[in-house]
C-alpha positions in Angstrom: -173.7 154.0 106.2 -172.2 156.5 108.8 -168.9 157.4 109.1 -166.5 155.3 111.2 -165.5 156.8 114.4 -161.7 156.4 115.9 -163.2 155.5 119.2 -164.6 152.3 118.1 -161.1 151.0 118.1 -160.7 152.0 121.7 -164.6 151.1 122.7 -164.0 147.7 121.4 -160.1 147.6 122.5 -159.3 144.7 120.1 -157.8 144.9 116.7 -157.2 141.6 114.3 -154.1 142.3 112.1 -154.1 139.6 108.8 -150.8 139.7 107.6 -151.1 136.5 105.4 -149.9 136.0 101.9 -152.9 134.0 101.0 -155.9 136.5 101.3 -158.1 134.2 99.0 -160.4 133.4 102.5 -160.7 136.8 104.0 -164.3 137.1 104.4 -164.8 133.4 106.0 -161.9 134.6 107.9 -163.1 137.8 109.1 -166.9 136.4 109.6 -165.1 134.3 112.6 -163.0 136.9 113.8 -166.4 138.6 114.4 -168.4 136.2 115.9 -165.5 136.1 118.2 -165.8 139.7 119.4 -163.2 141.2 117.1 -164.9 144.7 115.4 -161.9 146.0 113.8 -160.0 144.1 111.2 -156.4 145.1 109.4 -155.2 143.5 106.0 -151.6 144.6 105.7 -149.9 146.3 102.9 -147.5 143.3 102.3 -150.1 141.7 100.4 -150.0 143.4 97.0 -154.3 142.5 97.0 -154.8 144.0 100.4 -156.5 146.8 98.9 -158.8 145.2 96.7 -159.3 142.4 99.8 -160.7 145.7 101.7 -163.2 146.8 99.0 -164.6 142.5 98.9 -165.0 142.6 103.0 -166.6 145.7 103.3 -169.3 144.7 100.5 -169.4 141.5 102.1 -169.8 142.4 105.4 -171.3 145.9 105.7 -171.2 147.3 109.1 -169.9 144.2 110.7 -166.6 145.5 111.6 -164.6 148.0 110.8 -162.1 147.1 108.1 -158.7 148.7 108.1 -155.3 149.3 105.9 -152.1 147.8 107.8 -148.0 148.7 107.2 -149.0 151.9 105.1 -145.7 153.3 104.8 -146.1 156.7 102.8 -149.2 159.2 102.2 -149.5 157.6 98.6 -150.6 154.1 99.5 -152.3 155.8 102.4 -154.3 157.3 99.3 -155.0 153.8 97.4 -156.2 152.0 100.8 -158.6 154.7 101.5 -159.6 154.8 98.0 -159.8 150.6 98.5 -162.7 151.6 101.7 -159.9 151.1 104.4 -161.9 153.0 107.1 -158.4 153.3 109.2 -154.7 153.4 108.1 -152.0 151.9 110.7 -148.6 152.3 109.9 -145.2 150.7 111.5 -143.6 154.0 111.5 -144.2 158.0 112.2 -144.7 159.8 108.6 -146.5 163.0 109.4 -147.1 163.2 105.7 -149.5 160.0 106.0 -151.1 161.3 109.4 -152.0 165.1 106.9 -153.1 163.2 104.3 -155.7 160.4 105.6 -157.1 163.6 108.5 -157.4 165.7 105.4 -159.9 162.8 104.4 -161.4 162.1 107.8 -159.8 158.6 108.4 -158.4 157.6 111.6 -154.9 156.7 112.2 -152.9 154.2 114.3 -149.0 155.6 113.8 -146.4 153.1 114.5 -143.7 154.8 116.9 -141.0 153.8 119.8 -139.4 156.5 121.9 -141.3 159.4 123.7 -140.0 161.7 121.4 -142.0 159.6 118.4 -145.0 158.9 119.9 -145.5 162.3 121.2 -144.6 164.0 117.7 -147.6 161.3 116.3 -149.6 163.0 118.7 -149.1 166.0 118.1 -149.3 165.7 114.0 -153.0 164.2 114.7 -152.8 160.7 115.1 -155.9 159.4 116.6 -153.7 156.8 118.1 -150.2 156.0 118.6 -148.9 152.2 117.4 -146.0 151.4 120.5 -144.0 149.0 118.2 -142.9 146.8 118.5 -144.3 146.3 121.8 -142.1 143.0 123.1 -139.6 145.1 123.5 -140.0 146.8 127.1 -143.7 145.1 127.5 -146.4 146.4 129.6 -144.5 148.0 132.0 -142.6 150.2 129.3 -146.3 151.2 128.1 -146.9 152.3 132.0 -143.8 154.2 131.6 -144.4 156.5 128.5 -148.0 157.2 129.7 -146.5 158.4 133.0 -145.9 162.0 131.3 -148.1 161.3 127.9 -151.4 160.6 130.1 -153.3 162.1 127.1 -152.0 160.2 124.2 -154.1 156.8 123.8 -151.6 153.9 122.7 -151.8 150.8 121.2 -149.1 148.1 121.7 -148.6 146.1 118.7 -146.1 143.3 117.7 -145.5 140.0 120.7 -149.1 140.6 122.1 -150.6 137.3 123.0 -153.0 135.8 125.4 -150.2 135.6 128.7 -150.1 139.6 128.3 -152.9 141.0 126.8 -154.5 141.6 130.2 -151.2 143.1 131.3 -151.1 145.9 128.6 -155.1 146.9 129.0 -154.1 147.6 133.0 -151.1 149.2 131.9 -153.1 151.9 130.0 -153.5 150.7 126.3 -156.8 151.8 124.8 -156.7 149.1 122.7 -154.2 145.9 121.6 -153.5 144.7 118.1 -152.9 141.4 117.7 -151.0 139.6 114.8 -149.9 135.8 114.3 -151.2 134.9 117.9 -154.6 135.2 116.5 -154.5 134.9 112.7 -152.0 132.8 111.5 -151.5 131.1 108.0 -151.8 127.4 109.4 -155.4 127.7 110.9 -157.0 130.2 108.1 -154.8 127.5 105.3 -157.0 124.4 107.1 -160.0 126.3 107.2 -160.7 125.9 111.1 -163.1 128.8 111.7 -164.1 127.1 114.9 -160.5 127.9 116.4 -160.1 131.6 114.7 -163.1 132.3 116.6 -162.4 130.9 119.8 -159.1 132.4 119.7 -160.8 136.0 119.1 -163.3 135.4 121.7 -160.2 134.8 124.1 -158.8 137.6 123.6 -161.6 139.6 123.9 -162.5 138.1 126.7 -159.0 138.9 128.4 -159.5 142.9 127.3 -163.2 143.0 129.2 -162.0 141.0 131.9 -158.9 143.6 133.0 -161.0 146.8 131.9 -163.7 145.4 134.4 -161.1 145.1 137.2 -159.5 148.5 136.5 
């Protein structure tokens, strides 16, 4: 199987963050997030089975969608997800340690980071993107602002994306969203409603195309 390549994130511009303390239905779970448009999945550190979680989806699902490693906080659990199969690593903050590490093994990186000063220093240490988190705070036109002077940097607002601003932060220069609770949460993945998980992907993938095509 080749190698997966960063620019699928921003190709696809969609990424599914499961941050769920119940991971017992991620492959029914992720087979809807895909038939919904979503090609790039996160399972989140805070689940002490996210790693193991990665290895099941990717033998489930080969090639289906790229499956990625989420609040990786140091270069050591960087290490175990990408020993799990994580085929990207996002963290919530900037540790250039992390960014050496998963480059020295050829796996993309989406670097959580706030102020200009952070997510140009993520740039700079070889982040193939930069995380703006958490992204309610300042919105879409804050993400306008930092790419104002950082035009090369490619961003990624995470945390209070949902369907009302989506749109917004595309047009606003995102390469990509990342979308949390406002498209997997515990309730519908707990009752099993694959019909609305993937209706709710579709959406917002739907809402990405939409403002790329009227850029």
């Amino acid at each position: 199987m080749p190698r997966f390549r960063a620019e699928t994130i921003a190709e696809n511009g969609l990424v599914a963050i499961v941050r769920l303390d119940d991971l017992s239905a991620a492959i029914p779970l992720t087979e809807a997030l895909i038939r919904g448009g979503v090609k790039s999945v996160e399972f989140t550190f805070t689940n002490p089975t996210a790693g193991r979680v990665i290895e099941e989806v990717r033998g489930a699902l080969p090639g289906s969608a790229a499956v990625g490693a989420g609040s990786v906080l140091d270069p050591e659990t960087a290490r175990v997800a990408i020993l799990s199969g994580a085929e990207f690593v996002v963290t919530p903050t900037l540790n250039v340690e992390t960014i050496t590490l998963c480059n020295r093994y050829g796996v993309p990186t989406v670097i959580g980071a706030f102020t200009p000063t952070e997510i140009l220093t993520a740039w700079q240490a070889g982040a193939s993107y930069v995380k703006v988190f958490p992204a309610t705070i300042g919105g879409p036109s804050y993400l306008k602002d930092v790419r104002g002077p950082l035009p090369q940097v490619k961003l990624i607002p995470t945390g209070g994306v949902n369907l009302d601003n989506a749109a917004d932060f595309i047009r606003a220069g995102a390469s990509a969203i990342a979308v949390g609770s406002n498209l997997v949460d515990a309730k519908t993945v707990r009752n099993e409603d694959w019909e609305t998980l993937e209706a709710r992907a579709r959406q917002f993938a739907e809402a990405v195309a939409t403002a790329r095509a009227g850029s």
